[in-house]
C-alpha positions as CSV (number, residue, x, y, z in Angstrom):
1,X,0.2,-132.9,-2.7
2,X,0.1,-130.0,-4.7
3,X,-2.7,-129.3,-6.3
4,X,-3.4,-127.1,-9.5
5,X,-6.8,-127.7,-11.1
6,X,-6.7,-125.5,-14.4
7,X,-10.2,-124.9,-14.2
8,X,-11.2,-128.4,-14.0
9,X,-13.9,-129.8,-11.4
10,X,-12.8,-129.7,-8.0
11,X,-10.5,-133.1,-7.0
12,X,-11.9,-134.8,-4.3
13,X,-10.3,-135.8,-1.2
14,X,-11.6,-138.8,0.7
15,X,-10.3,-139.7,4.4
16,X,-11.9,-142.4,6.2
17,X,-13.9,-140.9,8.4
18,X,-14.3,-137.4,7.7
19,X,-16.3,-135.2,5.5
20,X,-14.7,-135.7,2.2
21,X,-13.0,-132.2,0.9
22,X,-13.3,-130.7,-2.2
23,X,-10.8,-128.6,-3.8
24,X,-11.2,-126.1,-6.0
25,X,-9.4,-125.1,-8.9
26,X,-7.6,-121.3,-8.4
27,X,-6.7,-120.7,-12.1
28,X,-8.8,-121.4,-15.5
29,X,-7.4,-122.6,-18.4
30,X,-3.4,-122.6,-17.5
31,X,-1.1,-121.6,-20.7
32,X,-4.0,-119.6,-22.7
33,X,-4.8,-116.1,-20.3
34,X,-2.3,-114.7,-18.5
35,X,-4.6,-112.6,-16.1
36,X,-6.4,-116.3,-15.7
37,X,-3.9,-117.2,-13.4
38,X,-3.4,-116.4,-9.9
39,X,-0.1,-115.6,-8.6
40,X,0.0,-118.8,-6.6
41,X,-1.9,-121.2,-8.8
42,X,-1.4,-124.0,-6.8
43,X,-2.7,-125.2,-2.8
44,X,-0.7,-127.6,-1.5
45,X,-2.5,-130.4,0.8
46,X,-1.8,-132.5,3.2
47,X,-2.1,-136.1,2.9
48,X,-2.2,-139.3,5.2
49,X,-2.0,-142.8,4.7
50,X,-5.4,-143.8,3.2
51,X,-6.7,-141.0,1.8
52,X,-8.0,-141.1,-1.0
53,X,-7.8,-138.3,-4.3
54,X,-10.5,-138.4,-7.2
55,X,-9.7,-136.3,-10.3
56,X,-12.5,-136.2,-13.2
57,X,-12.8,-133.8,-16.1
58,X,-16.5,-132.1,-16.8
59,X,-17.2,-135.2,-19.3
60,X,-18.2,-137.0,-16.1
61,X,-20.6,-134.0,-14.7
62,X,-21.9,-133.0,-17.6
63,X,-24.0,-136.3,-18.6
64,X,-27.5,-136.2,-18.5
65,X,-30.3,-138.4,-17.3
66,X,-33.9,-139.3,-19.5
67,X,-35.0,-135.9,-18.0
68,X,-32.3,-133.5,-19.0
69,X,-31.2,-133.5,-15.8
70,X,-27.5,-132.8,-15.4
71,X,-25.3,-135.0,-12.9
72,X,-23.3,-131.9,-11.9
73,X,-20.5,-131.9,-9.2
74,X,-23.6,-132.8,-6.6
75,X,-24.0,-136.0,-8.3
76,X,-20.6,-137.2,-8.4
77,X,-20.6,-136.4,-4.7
78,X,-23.3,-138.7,-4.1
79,X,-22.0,-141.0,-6.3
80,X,-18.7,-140.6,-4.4
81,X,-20.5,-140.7,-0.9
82,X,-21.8,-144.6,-1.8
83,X,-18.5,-145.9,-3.7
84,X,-16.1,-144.4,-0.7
85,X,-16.4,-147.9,1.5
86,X,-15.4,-149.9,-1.7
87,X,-12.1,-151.6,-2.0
88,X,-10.1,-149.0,-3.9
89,X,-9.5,-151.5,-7.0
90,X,-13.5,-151.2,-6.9
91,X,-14.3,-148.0,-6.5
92,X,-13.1,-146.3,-9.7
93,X,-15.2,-149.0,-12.0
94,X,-18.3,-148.6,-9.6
95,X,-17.7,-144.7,-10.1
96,X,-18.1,-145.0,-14.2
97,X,-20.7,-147.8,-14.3
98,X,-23.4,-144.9,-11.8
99,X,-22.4,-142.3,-14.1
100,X,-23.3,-144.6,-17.4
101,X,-26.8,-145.8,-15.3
102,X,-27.2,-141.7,-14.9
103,X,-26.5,-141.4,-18.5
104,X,-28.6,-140.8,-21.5
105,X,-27.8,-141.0,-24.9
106,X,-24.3,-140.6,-26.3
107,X,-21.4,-139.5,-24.5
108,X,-20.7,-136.1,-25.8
109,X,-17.4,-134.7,-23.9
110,X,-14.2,-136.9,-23.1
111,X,-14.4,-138.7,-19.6
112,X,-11.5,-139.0,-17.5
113,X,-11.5,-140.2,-14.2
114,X,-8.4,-140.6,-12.1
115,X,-8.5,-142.2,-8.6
116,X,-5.2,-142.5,-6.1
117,X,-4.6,-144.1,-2.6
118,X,-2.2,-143.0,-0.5
């Protein structure tokens, strides 16, 4: 895979039984800053049978709970850590239904969430 985040949260790779990986974004906004962008924007990774990729946009880490607490990249990690034994075709729904339990009030940024097996 090649891999060029644009200064979104890092993607998320999940491999049954490992440490899942995150993977950060090298550039910021593409097409806006030229000096934004590294010369090789993208990483390209490795992937095997199984594995599988989350991609979100901020929407989903920056919801907060009763307290003002923010769910941040930590919390979508956690939430990641108890969803990654799910069926895939469960995993992606059980993903936005914790982050909507986290959630207070109205949802303020877009929310994407994009979830692929290999």
């Amino acid at each position: 895979m090649d891999f060029a985040g644009a200064g979104h949260p890092p993607a998320m790779i999940v491999r049954p039984g490992t440490e899942p990986r995150l993977v950060e974004s090298r550039s910021m906004i593409l097409g806006t800053l030229p000096e934004v962008v590294e010369e090789e924007p993208t990483l390209e990774i490795e992937l095997w049978a199984g594995d599988r990729i989350i991609l979100y946009t901020d929407g989903i880490t920056d919801v907060f709970d009763s307290r003002g607490k923010k769910l941040r990249i930590e919390g979508v990690q956690k939430i990641r850590r108890e969803t990654s034994l799910l069926p895939f075709h469960e995993m992606r729904e059980d993903i936005l239904n914790r982050v909507a339990a986290w959630r207070q009030g109205q949802v303020i940024d877009d929310m994407s969430l994009v979830l692929v097996e290999v």
